[in-house]
C-alpha positions as CSV (number, residue, x, y, z in Angstrom):
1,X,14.9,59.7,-134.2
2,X,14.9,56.3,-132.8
3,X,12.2,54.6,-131.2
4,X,11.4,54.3,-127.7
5,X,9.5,51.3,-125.5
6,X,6.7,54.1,-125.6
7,X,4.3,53.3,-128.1
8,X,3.0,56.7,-128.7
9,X,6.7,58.0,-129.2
10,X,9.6,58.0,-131.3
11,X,11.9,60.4,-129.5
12,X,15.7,58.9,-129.6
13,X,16.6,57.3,-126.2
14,X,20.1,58.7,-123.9
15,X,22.5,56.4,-124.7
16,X,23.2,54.4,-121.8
17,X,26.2,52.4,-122.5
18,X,27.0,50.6,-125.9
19,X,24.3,50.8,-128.5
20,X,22.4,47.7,-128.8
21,X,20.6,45.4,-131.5
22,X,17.0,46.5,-131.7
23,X,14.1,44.5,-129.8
24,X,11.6,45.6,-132.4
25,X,10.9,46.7,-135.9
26,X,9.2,50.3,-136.3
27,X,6.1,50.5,-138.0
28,X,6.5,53.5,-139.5
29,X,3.0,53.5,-141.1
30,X,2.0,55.5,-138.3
31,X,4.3,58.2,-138.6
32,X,4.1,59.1,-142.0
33,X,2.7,62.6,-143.3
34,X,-0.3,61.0,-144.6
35,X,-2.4,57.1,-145.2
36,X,-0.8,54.5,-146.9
37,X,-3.1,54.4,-150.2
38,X,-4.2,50.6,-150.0
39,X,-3.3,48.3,-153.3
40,X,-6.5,47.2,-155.3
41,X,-7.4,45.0,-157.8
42,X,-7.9,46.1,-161.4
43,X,-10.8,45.4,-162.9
44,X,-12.2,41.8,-162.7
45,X,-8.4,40.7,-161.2
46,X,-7.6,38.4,-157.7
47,X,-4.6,39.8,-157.4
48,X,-5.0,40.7,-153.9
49,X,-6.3,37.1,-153.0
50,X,-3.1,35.3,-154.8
51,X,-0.6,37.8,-152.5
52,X,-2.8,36.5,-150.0
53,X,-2.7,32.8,-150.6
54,X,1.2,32.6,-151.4
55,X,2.3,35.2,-148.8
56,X,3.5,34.2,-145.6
57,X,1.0,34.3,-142.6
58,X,3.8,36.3,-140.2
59,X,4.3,39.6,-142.9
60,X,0.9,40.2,-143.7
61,X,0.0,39.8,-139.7
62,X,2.7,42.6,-139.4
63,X,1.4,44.7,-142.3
64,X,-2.0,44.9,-140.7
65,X,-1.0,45.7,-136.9
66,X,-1.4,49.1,-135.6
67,X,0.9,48.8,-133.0
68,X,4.1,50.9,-132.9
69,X,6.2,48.7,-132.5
70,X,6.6,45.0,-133.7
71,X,8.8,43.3,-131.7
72,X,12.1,41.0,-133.4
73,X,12.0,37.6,-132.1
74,X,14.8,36.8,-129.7
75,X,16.0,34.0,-132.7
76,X,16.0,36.5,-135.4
77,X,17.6,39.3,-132.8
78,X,20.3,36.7,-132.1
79,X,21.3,36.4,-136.1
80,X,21.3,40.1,-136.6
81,X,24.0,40.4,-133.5
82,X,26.0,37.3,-135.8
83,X,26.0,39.2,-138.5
84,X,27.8,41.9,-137.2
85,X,24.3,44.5,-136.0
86,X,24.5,47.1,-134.9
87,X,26.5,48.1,-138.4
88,X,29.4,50.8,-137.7
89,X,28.5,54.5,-138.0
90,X,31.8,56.1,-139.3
91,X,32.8,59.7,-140.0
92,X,34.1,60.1,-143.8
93,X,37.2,62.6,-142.7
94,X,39.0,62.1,-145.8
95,X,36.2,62.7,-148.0
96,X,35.2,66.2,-146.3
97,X,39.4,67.1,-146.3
98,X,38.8,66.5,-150.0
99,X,35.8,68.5,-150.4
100,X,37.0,71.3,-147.9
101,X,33.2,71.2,-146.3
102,X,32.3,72.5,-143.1
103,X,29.8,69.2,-143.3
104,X,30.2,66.4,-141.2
105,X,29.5,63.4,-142.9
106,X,28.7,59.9,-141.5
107,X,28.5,56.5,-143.1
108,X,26.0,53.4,-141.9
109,X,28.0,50.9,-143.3
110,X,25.3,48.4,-143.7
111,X,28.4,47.1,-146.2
112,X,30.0,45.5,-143.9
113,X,27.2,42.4,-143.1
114,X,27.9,38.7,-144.4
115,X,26.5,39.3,-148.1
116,X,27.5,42.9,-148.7
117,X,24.1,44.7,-148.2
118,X,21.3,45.8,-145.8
119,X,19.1,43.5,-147.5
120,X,19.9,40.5,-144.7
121,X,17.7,42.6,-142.3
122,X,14.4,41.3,-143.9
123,X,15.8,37.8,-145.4
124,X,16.6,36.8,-142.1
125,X,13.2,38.0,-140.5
126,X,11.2,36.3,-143.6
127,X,13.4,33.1,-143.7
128,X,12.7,32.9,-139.4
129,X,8.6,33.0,-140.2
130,X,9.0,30.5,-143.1
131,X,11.2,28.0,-141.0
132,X,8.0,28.6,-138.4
133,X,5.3,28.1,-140.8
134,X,6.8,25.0,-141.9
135,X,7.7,26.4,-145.1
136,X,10.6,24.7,-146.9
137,X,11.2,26.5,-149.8
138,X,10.8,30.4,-151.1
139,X,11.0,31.5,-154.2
140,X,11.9,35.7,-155.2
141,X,13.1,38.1,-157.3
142,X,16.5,40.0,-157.4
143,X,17.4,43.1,-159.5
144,X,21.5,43.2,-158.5
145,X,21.5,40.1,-156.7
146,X,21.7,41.4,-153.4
147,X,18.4,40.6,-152.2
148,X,19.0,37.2,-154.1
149,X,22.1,36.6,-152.4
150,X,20.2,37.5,-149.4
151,X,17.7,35.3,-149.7
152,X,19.8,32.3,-150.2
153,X,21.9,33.2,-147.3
154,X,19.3,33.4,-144.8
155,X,17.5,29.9,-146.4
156,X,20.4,28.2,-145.5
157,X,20.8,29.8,-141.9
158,X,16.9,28.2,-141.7
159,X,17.1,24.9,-143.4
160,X,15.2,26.3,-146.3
161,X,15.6,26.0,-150.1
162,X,15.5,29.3,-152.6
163,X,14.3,30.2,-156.3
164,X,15.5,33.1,-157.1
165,X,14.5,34.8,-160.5
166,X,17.2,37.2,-161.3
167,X,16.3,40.0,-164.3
168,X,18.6,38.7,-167.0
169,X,20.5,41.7,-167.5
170,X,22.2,41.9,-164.2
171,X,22.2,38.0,-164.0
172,X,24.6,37.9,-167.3
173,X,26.6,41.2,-166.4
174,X,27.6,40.4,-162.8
175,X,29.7,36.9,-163.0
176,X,30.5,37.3,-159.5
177,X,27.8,37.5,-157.8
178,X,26.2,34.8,-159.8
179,X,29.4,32.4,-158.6
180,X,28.5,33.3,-154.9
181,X,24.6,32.3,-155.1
182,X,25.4,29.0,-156.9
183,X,28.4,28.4,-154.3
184,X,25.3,28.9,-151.7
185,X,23.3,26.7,-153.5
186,X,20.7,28.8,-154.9
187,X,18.3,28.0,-158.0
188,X,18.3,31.1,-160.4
189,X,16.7,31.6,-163.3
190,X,17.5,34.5,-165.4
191,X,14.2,36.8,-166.1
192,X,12.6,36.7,-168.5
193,X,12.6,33.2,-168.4
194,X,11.0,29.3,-170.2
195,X,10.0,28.4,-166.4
196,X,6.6,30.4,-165.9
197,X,3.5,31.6,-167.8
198,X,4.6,35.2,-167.1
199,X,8.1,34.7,-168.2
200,X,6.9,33.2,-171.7
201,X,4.3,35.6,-172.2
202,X,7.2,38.5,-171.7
203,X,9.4,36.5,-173.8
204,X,6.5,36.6,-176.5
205,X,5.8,39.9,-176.5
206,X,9.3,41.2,-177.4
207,X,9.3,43.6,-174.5
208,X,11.4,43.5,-171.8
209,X,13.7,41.3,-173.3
210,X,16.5,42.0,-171.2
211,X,14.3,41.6,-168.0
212,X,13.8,44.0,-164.9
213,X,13.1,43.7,-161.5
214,X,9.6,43.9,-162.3
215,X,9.9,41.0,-165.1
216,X,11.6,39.1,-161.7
217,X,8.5,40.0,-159.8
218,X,5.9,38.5,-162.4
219,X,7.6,35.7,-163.0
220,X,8.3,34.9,-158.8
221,X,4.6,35.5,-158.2
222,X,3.9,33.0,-161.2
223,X,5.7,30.5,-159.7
224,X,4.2,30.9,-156.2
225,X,1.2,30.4,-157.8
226,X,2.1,27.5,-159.3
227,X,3.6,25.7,-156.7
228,X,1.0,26.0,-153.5
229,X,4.1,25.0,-151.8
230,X,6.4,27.1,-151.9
231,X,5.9,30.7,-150.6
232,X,6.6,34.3,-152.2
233,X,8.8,36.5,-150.4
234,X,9.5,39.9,-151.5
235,X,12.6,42.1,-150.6
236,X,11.0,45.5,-151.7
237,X,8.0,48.2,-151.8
238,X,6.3,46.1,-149.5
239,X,5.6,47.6,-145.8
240,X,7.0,45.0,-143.9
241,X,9.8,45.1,-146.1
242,X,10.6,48.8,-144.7
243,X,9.7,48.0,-141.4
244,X,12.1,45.1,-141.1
245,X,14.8,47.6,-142.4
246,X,14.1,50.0,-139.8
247,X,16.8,48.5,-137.7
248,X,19.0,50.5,-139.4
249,X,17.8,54.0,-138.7
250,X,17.3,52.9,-135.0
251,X,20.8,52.3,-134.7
252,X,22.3,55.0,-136.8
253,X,19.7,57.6,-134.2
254,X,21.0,55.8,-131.1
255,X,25.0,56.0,-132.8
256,X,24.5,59.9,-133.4
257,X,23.1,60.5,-129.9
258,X,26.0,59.0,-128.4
259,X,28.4,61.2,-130.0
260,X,25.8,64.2,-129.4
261,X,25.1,64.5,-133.0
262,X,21.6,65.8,-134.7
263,X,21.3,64.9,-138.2
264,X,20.4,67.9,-140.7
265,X,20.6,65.6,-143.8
266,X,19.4,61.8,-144.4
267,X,20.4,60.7,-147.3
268,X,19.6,57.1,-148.5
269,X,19.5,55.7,-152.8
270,X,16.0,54.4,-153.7
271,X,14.7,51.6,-155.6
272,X,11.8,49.7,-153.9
273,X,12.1,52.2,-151.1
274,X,13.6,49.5,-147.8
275,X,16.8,51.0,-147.5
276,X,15.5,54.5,-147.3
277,X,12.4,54.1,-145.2
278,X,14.3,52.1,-143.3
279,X,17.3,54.8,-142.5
280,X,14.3,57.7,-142.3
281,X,11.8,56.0,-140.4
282,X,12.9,56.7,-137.2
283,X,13.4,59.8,-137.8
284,X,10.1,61.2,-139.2
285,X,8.6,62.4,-136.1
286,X,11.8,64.7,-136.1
287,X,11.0,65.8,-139.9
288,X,7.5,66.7,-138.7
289,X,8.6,68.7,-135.8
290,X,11.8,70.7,-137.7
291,X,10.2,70.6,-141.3
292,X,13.2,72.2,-143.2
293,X,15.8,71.8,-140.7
294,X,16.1,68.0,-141.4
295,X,15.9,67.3,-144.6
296,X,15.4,63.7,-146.5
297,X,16.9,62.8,-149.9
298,X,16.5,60.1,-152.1
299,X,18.9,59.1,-154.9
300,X,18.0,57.4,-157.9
301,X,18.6,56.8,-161.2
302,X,18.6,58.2,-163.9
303,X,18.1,55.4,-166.2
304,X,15.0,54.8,-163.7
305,X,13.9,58.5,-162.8
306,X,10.4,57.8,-161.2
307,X,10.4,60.6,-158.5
308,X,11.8,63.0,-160.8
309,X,10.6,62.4,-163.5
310,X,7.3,59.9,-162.9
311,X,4.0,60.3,-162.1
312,X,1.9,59.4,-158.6
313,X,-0.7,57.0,-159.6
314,X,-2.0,53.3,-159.3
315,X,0.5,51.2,-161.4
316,X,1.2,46.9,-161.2
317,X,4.8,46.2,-160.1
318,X,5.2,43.7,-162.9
319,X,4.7,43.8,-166.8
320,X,2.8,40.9,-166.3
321,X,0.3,42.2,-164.4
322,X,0.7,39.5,-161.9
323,X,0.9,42.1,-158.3
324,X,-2.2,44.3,-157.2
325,X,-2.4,47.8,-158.4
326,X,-0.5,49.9,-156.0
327,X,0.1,53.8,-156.1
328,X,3.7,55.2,-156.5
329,X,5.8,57.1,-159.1
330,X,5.7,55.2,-161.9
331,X,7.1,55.7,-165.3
332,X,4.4,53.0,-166.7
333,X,4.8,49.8,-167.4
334,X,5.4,50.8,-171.1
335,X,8.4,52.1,-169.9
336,X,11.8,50.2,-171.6
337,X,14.4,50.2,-169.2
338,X,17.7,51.3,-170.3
339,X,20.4,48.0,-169.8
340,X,22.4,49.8,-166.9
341,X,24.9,48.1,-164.2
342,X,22.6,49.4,-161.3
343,X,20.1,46.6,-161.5
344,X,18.5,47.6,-157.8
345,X,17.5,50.9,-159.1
346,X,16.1,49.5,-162.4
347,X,12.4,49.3,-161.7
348,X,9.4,51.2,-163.6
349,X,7.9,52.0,-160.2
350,X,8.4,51.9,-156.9
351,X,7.3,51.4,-153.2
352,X,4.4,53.4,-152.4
353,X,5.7,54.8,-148.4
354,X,8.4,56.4,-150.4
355,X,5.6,58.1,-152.7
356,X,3.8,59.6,-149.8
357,X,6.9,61.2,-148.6
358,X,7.6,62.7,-151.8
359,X,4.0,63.7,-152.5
360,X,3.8,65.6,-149.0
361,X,7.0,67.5,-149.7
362,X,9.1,65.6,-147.4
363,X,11.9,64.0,-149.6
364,X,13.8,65.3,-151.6
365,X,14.7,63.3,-155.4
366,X,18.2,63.6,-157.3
367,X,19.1,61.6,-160.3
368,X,22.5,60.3,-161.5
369,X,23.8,58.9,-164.6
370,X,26.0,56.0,-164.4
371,X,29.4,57.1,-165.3
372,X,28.7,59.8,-162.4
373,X,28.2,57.1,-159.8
374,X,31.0,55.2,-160.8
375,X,33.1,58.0,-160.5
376,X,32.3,58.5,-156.9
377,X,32.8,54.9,-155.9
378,X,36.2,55.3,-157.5
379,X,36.7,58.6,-155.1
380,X,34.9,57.2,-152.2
381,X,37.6,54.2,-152.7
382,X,40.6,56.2,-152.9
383,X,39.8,58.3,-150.1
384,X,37.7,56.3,-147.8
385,X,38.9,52.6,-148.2
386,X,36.2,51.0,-149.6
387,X,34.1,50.2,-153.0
388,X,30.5,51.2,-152.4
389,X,27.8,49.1,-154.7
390,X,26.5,51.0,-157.6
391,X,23.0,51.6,-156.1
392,X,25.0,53.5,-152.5
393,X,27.1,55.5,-155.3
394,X,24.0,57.6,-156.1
395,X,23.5,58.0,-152.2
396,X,27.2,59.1,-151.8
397,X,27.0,61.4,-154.7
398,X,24.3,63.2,-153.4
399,X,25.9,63.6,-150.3
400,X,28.8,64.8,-151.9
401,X,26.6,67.2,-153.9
402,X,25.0,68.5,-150.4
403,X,28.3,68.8,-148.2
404,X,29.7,70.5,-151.6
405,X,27.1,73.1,-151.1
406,X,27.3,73.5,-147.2
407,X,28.1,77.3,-146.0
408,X,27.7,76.1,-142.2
409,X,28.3,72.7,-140.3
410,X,25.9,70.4,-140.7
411,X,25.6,66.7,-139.8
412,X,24.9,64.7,-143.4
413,X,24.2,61.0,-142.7
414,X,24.0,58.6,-145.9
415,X,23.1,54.8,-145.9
416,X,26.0,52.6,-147.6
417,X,23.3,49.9,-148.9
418,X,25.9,47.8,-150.0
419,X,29.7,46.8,-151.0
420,X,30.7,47.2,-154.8
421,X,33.0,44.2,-154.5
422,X,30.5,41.9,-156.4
423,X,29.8,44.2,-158.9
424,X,33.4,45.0,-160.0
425,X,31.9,44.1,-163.8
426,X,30.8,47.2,-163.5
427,X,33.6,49.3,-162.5
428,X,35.6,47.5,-165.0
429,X,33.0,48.3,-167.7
430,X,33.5,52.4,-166.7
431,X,37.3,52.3,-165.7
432,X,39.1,49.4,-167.9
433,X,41.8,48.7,-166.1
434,X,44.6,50.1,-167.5
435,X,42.6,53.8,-166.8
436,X,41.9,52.7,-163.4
């Protein structure tokens, strides 16, 4: 459910006219099942005093508040409504004719924004506090590009400059993408790269070669650290991340009200956790108070199966050892990741909110393998009118699994993280086209 002006609730407000852009960000810290776990330093590390030093002042203000609510500034409030926020909230009719499901499924079509992804919701917000903090250049990571693309987008909308390391795998399979971020002016260097310590020390090793998200994160931390000023900023796993991203869950709560809807199913793909959290957030005093009646799933990869498959302990982010010790699902940092097309899903571990759900028993995990997911953006296409991104595929299909499986009506709401129309390599690579 959505948040109120109360502080001590979350309860969904009557809708009183056309849903509006939210006037602040959920901190959904306090509604979880249990503590965050705090990151830590391994033995004889600093790790926690670089983040610190190369952070911006604004985010780590937000991740210590204990207030409820945070509120957007009017400036970044104003973008989001440019952008196209609130996102729609559609019904998929042709998929549940296809299916014959007694399900009613709806789609928060965080697709439809400037760059093809959710992940504007925290660019924006981080590029506003660097513009503020007289910052003039950020430099991050990307698995997929979207948060990348993002990035670049918003630095522009600021008067800011971006470095964006991009794991190499991604960065060499999806052409398209890469064209839009140089259009927008961005600096990328493919992961693992010549430009940092971390990047030649991975480059080295012979592990890795083909780079990660977490080979991305090293190497963006690394050159933070070398350049005092620039600043990190991180589109992932980190707290203010999610609460940024709660925007969308607020809206999609205040969208079901008005059509007198109740959500039994949440349904949102998971990588570093933002899209997720921030699609469930708003809705975990609800999970508290119905337990099994809403439930929460979370749709990875296969190639990447850390909820089902990992294990919950303190882990680095990064091969390189460069990020604090932080507790999620992890599949180690030993762990070689498959070369797949769903580059935001391709991360050892993962964002450590999302953990403490799964730990507690509240979300659900499904894995897909790729030539699954494909197949459902190719259905969801057909049937529905658009291409979903690789990473919303596994989201869909899960959806699909659960409407599939419905005896009864019941309301199934999945986050569409992202457009597939920058990552048609992909589709390509599964359906060449004279199969398509």
């Amino acid at each position: 459910m959505s948040v109120s002006t109360d502080e001590s609730s979350t309860s969904c407000p009557a809708p009183d006219g056309a849903v509006q852009v939210p006037t602040a960000w959920l901190n959904f810290t306090r509604y979880l099942p249990e503590e965050l776990p705090p990151p830590q330093d391994a033995e004889g590390g600093s790790a926690l005093e670089l983040m610190t030093r190369i952070r911006l002042r604004a985010v780590q203000e937000q991740e210590r508040s204990e207030a409820a609510l945070l509120p957007v500034p009017e400036e970044v409030r104003r973008r989001y409504a440019e952008i196209g926020r609130p996102t729609r909230l559609t019904r998929a009719r042709a998929l549940e004719r296809h299916l014959g499901t007694p399900a009613r499924i709806y789609l928060k079509r965080e697709d439809q924004l400037p760059t093809g992804s959710f992940k504007l919701n925290s660019a924006i917000a981080q590029a506003y506090f660097a513009s503020r903090e007289g910052v003039r250049t950020l430099v991050t990571e990307t698995g997929a590009g979207q948060w990348g693309h993002a990035v670049q987008y918003a630095a522009r909308m600021f008067g800011l400059e971006s470095i964006v390391f991009w794991a190499g795998v991604s960065a060499r399979q999806k052409t398209s993408r890469r064209a839009v971020l140089s259009m927008l002016g961005a600096r990328v260097h493919e992961s693992p790269s010549a430009v940092t310590a971390v990047g030649r020390a991975v480059l080295e090793s012979g592990r890795h070669a083909s780079g990660s998200l977490g080979t991305a994160i090293g190497e963006a931390i690394s050159y933070a650290a070398e350049h005092p000023e620039v600043r990190y900023v991180s589109g992932s796993n980190l707290p203010h991340v999610l609460m940024h991203q709660t925007v969308i869950g607020q809206e999609t709560c205040a969208q079901l009200t008005a059509l007198g809807e109740e959500p039994d199913v949440l349904v949102a793909a998971v990588g570093g956790g933002s899209n997720l959290m921030g699609l469930m957030a708003p809705f975990l005093e609800q999970k508290r108070a119905r337990g099994d009646g809403l439930r929460l799933i979370g749709a990875e990869s296969a190639a990447a199966p850390r909820l089902t498959k990992g294990t919950w302990r303190y882990d680095h982010a990064d091969p390189g050892r460069m990020t604090p010790l932080s507790k999620s699902y992890t599949l180690g940092l030993d762990y070689e990741l498959p070369e797949t097309h769903v580059g935001g899903l391709r991360q050892h571990s993962g964002s450590t909110a999302v953990g403490v759900l799964r730990a507690a028993g509240w979300l659900d995990a499904v894995a897909y393998e790729e030539r699954e997911i494909f197949e459902t953006g190719r259905l969801v296409l057909r049937l529905e009118g658009f291409l979903p991104a690789p990473e919303s595929c596994h989201a869909l299909r899960a959806a699909i699994d659960e409407a599939s499986a419905a005896r009864r009506p019941a309301v199934i709401v999945v986050c569409v993280s992202g457009h597939g129309l920058l990552d048609i390599e992909g589709y390509l690579d599964a359906f060449p086209l004279q199969g398509v």
